[in-house]
C-alpha positions in Angstrom: 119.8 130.4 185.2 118.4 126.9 184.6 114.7 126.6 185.6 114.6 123.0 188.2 112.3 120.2 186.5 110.0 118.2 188.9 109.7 115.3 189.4 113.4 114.2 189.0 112.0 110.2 188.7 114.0 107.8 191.3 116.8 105.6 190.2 116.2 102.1 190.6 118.7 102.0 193.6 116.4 104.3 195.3 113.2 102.0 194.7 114.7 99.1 195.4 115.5 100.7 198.7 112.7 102.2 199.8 111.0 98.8 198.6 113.1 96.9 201.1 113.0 99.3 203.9 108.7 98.3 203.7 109.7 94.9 204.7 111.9 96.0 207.8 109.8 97.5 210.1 106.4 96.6 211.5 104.3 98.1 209.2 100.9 96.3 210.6 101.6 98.1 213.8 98.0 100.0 214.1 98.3 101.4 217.8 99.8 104.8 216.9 97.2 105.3 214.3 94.2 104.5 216.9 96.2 107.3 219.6 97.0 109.5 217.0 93.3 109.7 216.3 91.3 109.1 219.8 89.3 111.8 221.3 88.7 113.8 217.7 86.4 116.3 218.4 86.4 118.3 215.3 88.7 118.4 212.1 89.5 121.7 210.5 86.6 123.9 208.7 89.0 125.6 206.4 91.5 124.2 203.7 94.2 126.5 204.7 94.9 130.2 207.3 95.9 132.7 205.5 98.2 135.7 206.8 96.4 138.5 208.7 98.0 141.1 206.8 98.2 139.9 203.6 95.2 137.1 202.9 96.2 136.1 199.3 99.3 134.6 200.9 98.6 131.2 202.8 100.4 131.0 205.6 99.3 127.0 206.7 97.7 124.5 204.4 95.5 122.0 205.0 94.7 120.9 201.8 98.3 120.4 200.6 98.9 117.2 202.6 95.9 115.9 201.1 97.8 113.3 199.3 99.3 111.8 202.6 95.2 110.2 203.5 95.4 108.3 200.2 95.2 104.2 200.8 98.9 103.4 199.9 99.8 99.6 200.3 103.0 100.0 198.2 103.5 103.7 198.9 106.0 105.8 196.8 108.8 105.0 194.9 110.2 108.5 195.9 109.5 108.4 199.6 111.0 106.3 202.5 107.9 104.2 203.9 109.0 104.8 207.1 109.3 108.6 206.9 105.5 108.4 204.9 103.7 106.4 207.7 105.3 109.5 210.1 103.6 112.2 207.8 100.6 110.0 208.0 100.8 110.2 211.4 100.8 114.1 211.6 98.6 114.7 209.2 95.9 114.2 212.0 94.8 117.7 212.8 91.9 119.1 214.5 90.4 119.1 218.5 91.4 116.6 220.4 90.2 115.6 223.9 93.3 114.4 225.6 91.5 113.1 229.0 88.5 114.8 231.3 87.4 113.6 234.2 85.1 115.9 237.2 87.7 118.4 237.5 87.6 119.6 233.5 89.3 118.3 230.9 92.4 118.6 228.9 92.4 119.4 225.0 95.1 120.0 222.2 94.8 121.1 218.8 97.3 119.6 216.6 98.0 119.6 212.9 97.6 123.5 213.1 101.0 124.3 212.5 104.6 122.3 214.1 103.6 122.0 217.9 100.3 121.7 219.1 98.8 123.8 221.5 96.8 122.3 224.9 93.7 124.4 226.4 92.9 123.6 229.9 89.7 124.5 231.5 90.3 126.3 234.1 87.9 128.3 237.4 87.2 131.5 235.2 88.8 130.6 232.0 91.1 128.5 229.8 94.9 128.0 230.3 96.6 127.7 227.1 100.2 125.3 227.3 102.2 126.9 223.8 100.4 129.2 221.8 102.1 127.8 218.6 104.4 129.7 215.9 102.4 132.3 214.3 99.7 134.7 214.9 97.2 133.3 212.5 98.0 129.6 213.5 97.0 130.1 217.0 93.9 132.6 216.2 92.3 129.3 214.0 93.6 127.3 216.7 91.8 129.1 219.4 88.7 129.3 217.4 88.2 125.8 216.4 88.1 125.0 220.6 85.6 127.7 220.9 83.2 127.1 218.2 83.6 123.1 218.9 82.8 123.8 222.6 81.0 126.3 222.6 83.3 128.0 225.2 84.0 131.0 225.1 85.5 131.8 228.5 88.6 134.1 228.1 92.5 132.8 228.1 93.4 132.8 232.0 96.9 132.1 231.8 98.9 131.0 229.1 102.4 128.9 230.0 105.3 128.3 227.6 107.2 125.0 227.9 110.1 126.7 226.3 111.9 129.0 224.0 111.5 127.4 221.0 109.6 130.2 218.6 107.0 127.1 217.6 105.5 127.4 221.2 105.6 130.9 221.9 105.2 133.0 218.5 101.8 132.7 217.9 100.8 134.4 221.7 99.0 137.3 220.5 96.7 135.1 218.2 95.3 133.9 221.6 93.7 138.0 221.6 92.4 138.3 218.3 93.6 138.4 214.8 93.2 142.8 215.0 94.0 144.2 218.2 97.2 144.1 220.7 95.2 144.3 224.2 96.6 142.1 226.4 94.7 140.9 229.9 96.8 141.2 232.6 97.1 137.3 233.3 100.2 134.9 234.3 102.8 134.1 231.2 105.0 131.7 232.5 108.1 130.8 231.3 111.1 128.6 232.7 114.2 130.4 233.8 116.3 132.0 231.1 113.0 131.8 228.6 113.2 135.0 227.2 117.3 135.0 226.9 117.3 132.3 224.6 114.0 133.4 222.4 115.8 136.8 222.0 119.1 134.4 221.2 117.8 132.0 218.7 115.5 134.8 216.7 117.3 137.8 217.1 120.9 137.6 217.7 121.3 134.3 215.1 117.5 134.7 213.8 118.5 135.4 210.3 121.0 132.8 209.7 118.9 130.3 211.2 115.8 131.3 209.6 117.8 131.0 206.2 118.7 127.8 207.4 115.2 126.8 208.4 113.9 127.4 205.1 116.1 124.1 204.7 115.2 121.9 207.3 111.8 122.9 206.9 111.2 122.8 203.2 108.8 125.9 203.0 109.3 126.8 199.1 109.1 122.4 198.0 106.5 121.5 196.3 104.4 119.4 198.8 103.6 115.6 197.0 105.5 112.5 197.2 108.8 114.3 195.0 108.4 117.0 197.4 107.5 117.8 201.1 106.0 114.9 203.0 106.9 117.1 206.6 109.1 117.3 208.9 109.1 114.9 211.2 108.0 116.6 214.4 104.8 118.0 212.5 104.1 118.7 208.7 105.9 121.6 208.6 106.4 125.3 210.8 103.9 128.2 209.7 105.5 131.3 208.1 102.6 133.9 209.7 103.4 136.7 211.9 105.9 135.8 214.8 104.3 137.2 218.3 106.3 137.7 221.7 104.2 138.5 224.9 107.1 138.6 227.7 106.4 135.9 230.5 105.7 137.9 233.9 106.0 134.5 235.8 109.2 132.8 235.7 109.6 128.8 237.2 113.0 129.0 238.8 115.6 127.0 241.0 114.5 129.4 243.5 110.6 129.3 243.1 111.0 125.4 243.8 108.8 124.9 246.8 109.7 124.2 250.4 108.7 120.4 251.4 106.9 122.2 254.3 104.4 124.4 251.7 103.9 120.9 249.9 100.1 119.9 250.0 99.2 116.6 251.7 96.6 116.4 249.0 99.1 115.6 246.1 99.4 112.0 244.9 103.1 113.5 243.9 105.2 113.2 246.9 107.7 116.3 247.9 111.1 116.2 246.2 113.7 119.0 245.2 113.8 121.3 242.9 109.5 121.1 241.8 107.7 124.0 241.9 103.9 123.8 242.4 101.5 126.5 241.0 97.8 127.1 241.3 97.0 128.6 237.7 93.0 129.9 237.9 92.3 126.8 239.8 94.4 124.0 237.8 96.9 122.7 240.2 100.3 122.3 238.2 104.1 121.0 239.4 106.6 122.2 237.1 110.0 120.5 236.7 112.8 122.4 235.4 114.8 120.6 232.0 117.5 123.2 231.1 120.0 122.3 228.6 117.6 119.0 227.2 115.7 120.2 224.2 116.2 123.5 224.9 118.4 125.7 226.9 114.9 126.9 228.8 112.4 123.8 228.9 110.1 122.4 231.7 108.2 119.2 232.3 104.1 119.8 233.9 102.6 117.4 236.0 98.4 117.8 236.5 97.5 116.0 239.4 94.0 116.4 239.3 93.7 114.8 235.4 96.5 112.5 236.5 98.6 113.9 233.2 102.1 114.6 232.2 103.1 117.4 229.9 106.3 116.1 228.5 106.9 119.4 226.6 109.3 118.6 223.9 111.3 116.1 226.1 109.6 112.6 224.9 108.1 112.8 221.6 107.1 110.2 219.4 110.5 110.6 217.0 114.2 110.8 217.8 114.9 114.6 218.2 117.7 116.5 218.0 121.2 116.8 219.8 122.2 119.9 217.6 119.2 121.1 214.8 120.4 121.5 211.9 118.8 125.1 211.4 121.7 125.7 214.1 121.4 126.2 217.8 123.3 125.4 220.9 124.6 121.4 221.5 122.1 120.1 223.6 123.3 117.7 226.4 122.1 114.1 225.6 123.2 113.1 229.3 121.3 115.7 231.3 118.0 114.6 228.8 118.3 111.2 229.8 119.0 112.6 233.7 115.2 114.5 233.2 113.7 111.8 231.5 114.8 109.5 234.8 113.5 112.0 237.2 110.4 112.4 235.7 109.6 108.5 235.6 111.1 108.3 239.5 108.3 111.3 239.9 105.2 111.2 237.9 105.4 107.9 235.7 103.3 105.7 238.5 100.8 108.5 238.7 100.1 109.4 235.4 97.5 107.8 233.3 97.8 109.9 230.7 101.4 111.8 229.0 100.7 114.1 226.0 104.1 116.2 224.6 103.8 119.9 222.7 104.1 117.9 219.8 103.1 114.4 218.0 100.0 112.5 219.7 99.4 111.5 223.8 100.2 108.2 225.2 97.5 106.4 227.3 98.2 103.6 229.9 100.8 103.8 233.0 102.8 100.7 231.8 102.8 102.9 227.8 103.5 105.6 229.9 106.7 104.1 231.5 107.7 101.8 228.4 108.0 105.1 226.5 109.8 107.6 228.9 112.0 104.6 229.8 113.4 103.6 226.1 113.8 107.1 225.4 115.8 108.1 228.5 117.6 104.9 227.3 118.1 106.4 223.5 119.7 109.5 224.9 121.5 107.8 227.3 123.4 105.6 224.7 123.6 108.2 222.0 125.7 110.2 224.9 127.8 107.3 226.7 128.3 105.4 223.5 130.0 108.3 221.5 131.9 109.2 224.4 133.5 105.6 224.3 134.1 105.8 220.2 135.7 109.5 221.6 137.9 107.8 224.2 138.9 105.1 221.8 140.0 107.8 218.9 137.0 108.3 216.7 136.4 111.4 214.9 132.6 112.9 215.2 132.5 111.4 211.7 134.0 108.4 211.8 131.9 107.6 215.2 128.9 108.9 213.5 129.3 106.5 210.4 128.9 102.9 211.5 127.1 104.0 214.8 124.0 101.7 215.5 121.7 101.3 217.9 120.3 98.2 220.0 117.9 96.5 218.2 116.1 97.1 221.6 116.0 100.9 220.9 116.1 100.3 217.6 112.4 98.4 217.0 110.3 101.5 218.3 108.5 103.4 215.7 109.3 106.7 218.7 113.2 105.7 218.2 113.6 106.5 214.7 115.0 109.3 213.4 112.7 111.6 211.5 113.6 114.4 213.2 117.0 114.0 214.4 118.9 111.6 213.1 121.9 108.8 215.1 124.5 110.3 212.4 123.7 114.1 213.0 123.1 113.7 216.7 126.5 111.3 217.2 128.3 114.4 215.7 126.6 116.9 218.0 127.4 114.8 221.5 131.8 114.7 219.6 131.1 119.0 219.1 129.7 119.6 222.7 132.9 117.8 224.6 135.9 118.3 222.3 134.9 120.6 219.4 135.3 121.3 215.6 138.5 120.4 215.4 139.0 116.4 215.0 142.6 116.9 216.1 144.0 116.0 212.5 146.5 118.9 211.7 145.5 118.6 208.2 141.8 119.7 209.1 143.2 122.6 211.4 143.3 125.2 208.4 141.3 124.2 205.7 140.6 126.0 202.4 137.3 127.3 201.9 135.4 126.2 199.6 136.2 128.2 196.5 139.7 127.7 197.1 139.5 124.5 197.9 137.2 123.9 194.8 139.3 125.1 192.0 142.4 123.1 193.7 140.0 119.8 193.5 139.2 120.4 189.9 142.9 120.9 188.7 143.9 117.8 190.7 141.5 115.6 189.1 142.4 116.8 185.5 139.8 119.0 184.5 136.4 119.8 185.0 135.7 117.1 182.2 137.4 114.6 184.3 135.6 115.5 187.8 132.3 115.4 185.9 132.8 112.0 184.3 134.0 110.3 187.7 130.5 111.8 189.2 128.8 110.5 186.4 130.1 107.0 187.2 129.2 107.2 190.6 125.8 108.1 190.1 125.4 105.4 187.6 126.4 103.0 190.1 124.0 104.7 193.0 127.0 106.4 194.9 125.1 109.4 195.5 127.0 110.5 198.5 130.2 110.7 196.4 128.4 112.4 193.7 127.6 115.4 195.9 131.1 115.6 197.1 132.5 115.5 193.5 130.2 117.8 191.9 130.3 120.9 194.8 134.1 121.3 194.2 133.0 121.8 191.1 130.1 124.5 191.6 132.6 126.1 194.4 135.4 126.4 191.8 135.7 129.9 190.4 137.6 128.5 187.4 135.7 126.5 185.6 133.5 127.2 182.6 129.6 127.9 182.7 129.0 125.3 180.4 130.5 123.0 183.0 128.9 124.8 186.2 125.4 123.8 184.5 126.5 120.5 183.7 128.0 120.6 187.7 124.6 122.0 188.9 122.1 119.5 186.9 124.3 116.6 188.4 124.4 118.0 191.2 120.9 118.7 191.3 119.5 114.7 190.5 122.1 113.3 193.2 120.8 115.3 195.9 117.3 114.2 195.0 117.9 110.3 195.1 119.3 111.3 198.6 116.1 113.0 199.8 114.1 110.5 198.3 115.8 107.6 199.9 115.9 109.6 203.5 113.9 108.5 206.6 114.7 111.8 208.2 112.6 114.5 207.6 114.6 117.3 207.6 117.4 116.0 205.9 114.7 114.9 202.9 113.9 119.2 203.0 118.0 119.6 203.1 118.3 117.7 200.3 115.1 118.4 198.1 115.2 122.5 198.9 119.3 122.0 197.7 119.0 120.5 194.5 115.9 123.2 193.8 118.6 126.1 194.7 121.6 124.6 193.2 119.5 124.8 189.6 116.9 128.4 190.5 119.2 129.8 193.4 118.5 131.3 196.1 114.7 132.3 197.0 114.8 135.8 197.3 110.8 135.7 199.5 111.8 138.4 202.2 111.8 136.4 205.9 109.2 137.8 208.2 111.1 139.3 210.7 109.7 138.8 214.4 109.3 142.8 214.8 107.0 141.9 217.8 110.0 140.5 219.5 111.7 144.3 219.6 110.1 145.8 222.7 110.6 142.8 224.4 114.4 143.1 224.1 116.1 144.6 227.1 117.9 147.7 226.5 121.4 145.4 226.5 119.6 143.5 224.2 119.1 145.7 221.9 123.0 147.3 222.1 123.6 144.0 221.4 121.4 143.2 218.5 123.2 146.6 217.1 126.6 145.7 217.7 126.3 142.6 216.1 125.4 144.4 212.7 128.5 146.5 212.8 130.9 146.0 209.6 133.7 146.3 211.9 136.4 146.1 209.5 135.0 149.5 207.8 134.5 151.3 210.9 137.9 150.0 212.8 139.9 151.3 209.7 138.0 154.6 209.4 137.5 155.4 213.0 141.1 154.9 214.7 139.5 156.9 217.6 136.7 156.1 219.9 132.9 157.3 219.0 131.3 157.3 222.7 127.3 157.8 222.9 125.5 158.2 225.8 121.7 157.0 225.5 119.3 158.3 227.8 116.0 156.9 227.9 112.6 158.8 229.5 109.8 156.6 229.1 107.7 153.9 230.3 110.8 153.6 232.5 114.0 155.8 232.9 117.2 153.8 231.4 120.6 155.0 231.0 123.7 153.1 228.4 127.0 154.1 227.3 128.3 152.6 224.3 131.7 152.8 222.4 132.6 152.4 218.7 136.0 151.3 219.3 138.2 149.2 217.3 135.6 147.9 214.8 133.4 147.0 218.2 130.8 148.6 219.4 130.9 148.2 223.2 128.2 148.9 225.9 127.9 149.9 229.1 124.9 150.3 231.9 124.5 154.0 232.6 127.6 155.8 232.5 131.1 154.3 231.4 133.4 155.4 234.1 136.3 155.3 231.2 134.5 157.7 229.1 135.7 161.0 229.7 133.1 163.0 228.0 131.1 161.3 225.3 131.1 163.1 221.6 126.9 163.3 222.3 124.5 162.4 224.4 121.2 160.8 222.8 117.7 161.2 224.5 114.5 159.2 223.2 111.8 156.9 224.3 112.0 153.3 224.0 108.7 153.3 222.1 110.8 155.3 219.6 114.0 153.2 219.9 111.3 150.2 219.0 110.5 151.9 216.1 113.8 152.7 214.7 115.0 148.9 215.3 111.7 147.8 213.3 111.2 150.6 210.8 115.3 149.5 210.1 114.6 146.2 209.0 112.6 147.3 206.0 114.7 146.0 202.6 114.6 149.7 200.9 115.9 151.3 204.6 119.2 151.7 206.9 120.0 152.5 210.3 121.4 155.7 209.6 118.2 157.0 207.3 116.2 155.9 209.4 117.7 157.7 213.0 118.3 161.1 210.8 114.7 161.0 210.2 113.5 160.5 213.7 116.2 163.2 214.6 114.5 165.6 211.9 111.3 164.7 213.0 111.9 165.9 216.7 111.3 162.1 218.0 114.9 162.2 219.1 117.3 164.9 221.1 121.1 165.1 220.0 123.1 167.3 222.0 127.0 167.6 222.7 129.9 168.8 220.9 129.4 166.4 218.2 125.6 165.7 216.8 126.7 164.2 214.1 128.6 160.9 215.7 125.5 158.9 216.4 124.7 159.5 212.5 128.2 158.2 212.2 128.0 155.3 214.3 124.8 154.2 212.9 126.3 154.6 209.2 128.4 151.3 210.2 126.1 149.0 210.7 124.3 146.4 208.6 121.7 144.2 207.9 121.7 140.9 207.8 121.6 138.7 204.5 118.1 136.5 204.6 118.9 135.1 201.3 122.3 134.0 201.1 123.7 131.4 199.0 124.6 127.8 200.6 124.9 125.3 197.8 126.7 127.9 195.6 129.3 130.3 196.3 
């Protein structure tokens, strides 16, 4: 296996490029600096957190980004200037006093991990807005407010924007870094929180996560031929993902009636806002589903005159469709928010501040922003549309798209977290599809095949690799990569050739991450030519186990069924399996499901098509928590690990056949959390 050399040094295409791109943008601009700076209260104390479990493994560093404070006039050959003054930007971190006045004050700490968390001083406590992504993360978090301030009322209430894991995984951190106990205190959540958490990190948590370690750049090197962020933040944490289930949900039907509307507001009545009292803070929520994420909300605080954007105006382009995978988001809906929160709050607020990135002071910076981004949004939706309607593929719209100059010249309108070309595609996928309506592209080979038919078409291996090599000689590094990964992909060709493939390979994807303004597609880049060389990084994921006994029991069925090799167990089981689960504690709980054709189908209670089930199951769910998590474990499988709780007396089999929930269980799988993606 070849062993990946840094630094691959930039070509001079690269450097030339990066040198012009310094002259193209207002670079003497100072005000985001100032903002991203104001109300400091205290910086970190340590140089990096390391995991609860395991403290010889560093799950956020400080230290690492220390290159980003250097004085750099000319900046790096290797790095787009525009995507270095953005790291720059977030590698503020510490306490921040967002605004106080004589009802309390507002703070966030940011630079702790991806999002920031917000701490608002409440009657008998502190409300927390997004507990950030990890365990440790938040604990630091938490603790840096407390030994800054000197406060150490408990957390009152703790509210999560939305169901991204960045704003809700670190929760139990908020409790200490040891024990579980929870205070029985509002978690609030907008509608259909917990469905897409237990979507995004459960149902497609592997493959996403694999992808993530992509977009996110975890295993690069961090330096200027390496990670400089990504975008939003530095980076996401890798500690211990945490799930406390919200017992508070913000709903269409929680709006309140214009007659239960308090004279007192400054924020007149209108539909659909639901007003709160949260240990004394006065809050109006505003539902966002389907902006940047499928469960999102927008919070207005009267009394400090301050709008909590959540992840809805940030100071970067975001993203349509991420490019760890998620749902399409709807660019015209986002724009819709962003309208009704200006026509709401925006002549009111003196203050905005989003879950990630730095505040904005000033009504008429207040409006400015919201407005040109509601703008951004808007265009990136009606102006692909029109390319649609006019015949344009999602990549041939995406390819010469451009925005206004208007839009254009705002350092919170470029794209270093989503991208115009990535987020073009993602408004062509969420109205007409994959398909581009070419017959040729409606049954592609896959790669390998399509690979080794490249290669002999071109003449040879020998041939393919020469034409690449012109192309990167003359800086056509796009082409490159396309040449080179029929190549890798091909199962035909020599190893000789696959290394010569791979180290080709490996420099043209690095002149493309170097030259990148985007983030994440810098981490795509840089993390792919480091696997096309070492392979796949084989680090175990840290599965969100806390996540588990939050799952509802149709959850979980589903989690199961999803893992079921159904080709195996639809040609060795021609006949139904039915189980019938039976559940005793905290709560009674009843299922049916059904191994049938390759599928393994569930029903509430009892399945009125199931005669008589082959055996009847009876557990807790503390136990069926256990199983799920105990499971997961690399050396384990979800039929060991049920015989052993059956052995152990933890679970009761009964009915004519104990064996088929053994059976059933012998069909399913774990997922891959390593898989290949720049090689076959």
């Amino acid at each position: 296996m070849s062993t990946y050399r840094e630094p691959i040094e930039p070509s001079s295409f690269i450097t030339e490029a990066n040198r012009a791109a310094s002259e193209t943008l207002p670079f003497d601009e100072s005000t985001d600096f100032a903002d991203a700076q104001r109300g400091l209260l205290a910086e970190p104390d340590l140089p990096a957190i390391p995991s609860r479990t395991k403290p010889e493994r560093i799950v956020w560093d400080f230290a690492g980004y220390d290159f980003l404070d250097q004085d750099l006039p000319e900046g790096f050959p290797t790095v787009n200037p525009s995507l270095l003054r953005q790291g720059q930007l977030t590698r503020f971190a510490g306490l921040f006093e967002v605004t106080s006045n004589e009802s309390g004050a507002i703070y966030q700490v940011r630079g702790y991990d991806l999002s920031n968390m917000t701490i608002i001083k409440g009657q008998s406590g502190i409300v927390i807005i997004d507990p950030l992504a990890s365990w440790e993360t938040a604990h630091y978090a938490l603790k840096l407010y407390r030994d800054t301030t000197d406060d150490q009322s408990p957390v009152s209430a703790v509210i999560y924007t939305h169901s991204h894991v960045d704003h809700f995984g670190g929760v139990r951190g908020l409790f200490g870094l040891e024990g579980r106990d929870v205070p029985d205190i509002p978690f609030i959540a907008p509608d259909g929180f917990l469905e897409h958490a237990v979507s995004e990190n459960i149902y497609a948590g592997p493959a996403m996560g694999r992808r993530a370690s992509f977009m996110y750049g975890p295993q690069l090197a961090k330096g200027p031929c390496g990670q400089v962020g990504a975008g939003l933040g530095l980076t996401v944490s890798t500690g211990e993902i945490t799930l406390i289930p919200p017992n508070q949900t913000i709903t269409r039907a929680t709006a309140t009636p214009r007659e239960q509307w308090e004279a007192a507001d400054v924020i007149p009545w209108r539909p659909g806002l639901t007003r709160l009292n949260v240990d004394g803070v006065r809050l109006i929520f505003q539902l966002t589903p389907g902006a940047e994420a499928p469960a999102e909300m927008n919070i207005y605080l009267p009394s400090h005159r301050a709008l909590c954007m959540a992840e809805n105006a940030t100071h970067t382009l975001h993203n349509l469709l991420t490019l760890r995978g998620a749902q399409v988001r709807d660019a015209h809906a986002w724009s819709k928010y962003l309208t009704q929160a200006l026509q709401t709050f925006a002549e009111h607020t003196e203050v905005e501040f989003a879950q990630h990135h730095w505040p904005t002071w000033g009504q008429e910076n207040i409006v400015t922003l919201l407005s040109n981004q509601r703008d951004l949004y808007a265009y990136l939706n009606d102006q692909t549309l029109r390319l649609i309607n006019q015949g344009s593929t999602g990549i041939e719209a995406a390819e010469d798209f451009q925005l206004p100059a208007t839009l254009a010249e705002h350092w919170y309108n470029r794209g270093y977290y989503g991208s115009v070309s990535h987020d073009v595609k993602a408004v062509y996928q969420r109205y007409i599809g994959w398909f581009d309506g070419n017959p040729a592209h409606l049954w592609n080979y896959p790669p390998t095949e399509a690979g080794r038919r490249y290669v002999d078409a071109i003449g040879g291996a020998d041939n393919l690799l020469a034409k690449a090599q012109q192309a990167y000689d003359a800086g056509d590094y796009r082409w490159v990569v396309e040449l080179v990964n029929h190549a890798i992909f091909a199962p035909s060709i020599t190893d000789e050739h696959r290394g010569k493939a791979k180290e080709l390979q490996a420099q043209a994807l690095t002149q493309l991450g170097y030259d990148a303004e985007n983030a994440t597609w810098r981490n795509f880049f840089l993390t792919g030519a480091k696997e096309v060389l070492a392979g796949p990084d084989d680090t175990p994921t840290q599965p969100g186990v806390d996540l588990v006994p939050s799952l509802s029991l149709e959850q979980v069925f589903d989690t199961l069924a999803q893992g079921v090799h159904g080709p195996t167990a639809g040609n060795e089981q021609p006949e139904p399996i039915a189980l019938q689960w039976h559940i005793t504690e905290p709560q009674q709980e009843a299922a049916t499901t059904t191994l049938r054709n390759g599928a393994l189908i569930q029903v509430p209670g009892k399945d009125i098509l199931v005669a008589k089930p082959q055996a009847t199951i009876t557990l807790t769910r503390q136990t069926l928590n256990k199983i799920l998590i105990a499971a997961a474990a690399p050396d384990s499988t979800f039929q060991s690990v049920f015989n052993a709780a059956v052995d152990h007396g933890d679970i009761t089999v009964t009915g004519d056949d104990p064996t088929a929930p053994s059976t059933v269980f012998g069909y399913l799988t774990k997922p891959n959390t390593s898989f290949a993606i720049v090689t076959p």
